[in-house]
C-alpha positions in Angstrom: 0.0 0.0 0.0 0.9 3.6 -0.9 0.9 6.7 1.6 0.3 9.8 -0.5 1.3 13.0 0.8 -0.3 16.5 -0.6 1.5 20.0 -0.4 0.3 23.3 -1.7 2.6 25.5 -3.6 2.4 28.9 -4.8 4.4 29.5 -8.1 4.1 32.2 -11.1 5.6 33.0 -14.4 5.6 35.7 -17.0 5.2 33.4 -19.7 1.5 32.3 -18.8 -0.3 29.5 -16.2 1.4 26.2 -18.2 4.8 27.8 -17.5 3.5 28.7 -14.2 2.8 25.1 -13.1 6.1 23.8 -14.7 8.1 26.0 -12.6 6.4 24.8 -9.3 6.7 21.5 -10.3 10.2 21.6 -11.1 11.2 24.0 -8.2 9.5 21.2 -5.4 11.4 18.4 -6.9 14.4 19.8 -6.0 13.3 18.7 -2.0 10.3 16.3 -2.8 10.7 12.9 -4.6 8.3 10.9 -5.9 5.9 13.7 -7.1 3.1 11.8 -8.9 0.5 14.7 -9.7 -0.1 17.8 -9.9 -3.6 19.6 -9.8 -4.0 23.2 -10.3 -6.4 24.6 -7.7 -6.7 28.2 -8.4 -4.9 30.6 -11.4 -4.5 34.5 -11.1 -2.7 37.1 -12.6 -1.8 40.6 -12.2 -1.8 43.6 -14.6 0.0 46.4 -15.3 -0.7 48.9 -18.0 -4.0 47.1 -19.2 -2.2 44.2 -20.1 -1.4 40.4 -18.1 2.1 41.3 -16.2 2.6 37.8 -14.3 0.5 34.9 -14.1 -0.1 32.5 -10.9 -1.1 29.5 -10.2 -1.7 27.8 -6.4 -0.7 23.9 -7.2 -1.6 20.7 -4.8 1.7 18.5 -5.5 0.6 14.9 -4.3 3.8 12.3 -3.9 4.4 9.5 -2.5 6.1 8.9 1.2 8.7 5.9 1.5 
């Protein structure tokens, strides 16, 4: 049997939400192993000058605990 763990990570990108979601992905496997999944709870993004300036995204990582 597997034990799962989930963590919630904040991560943004100027590029747009994909890019977003990579970078919190790849920034949490640099402490977490086994990551299995990723599901994107909430996306945002700020403005500046009437146009999309940074875009967020609040990720639940789910891996698995040895």
């Amino acid at each position: 049997m597997a034990v799962l763990k989930v963590i919630e990570i904040l991560a943004n990108s100027d590029k747009g939400w994909e890019d977003a979601a990579k970078n919190a992905v790849s920034h949490a496997s640099k402490s977490v192993k086994n990551i299995r999944s990723v599901y994107i709870h909430e996306q945002s993004a700020t403005v500046k000058d009437g146009k999309i300036d940074n875009y967020r995204v609040n990720v639940k990582i789910t891996f698995e605990v040895n």
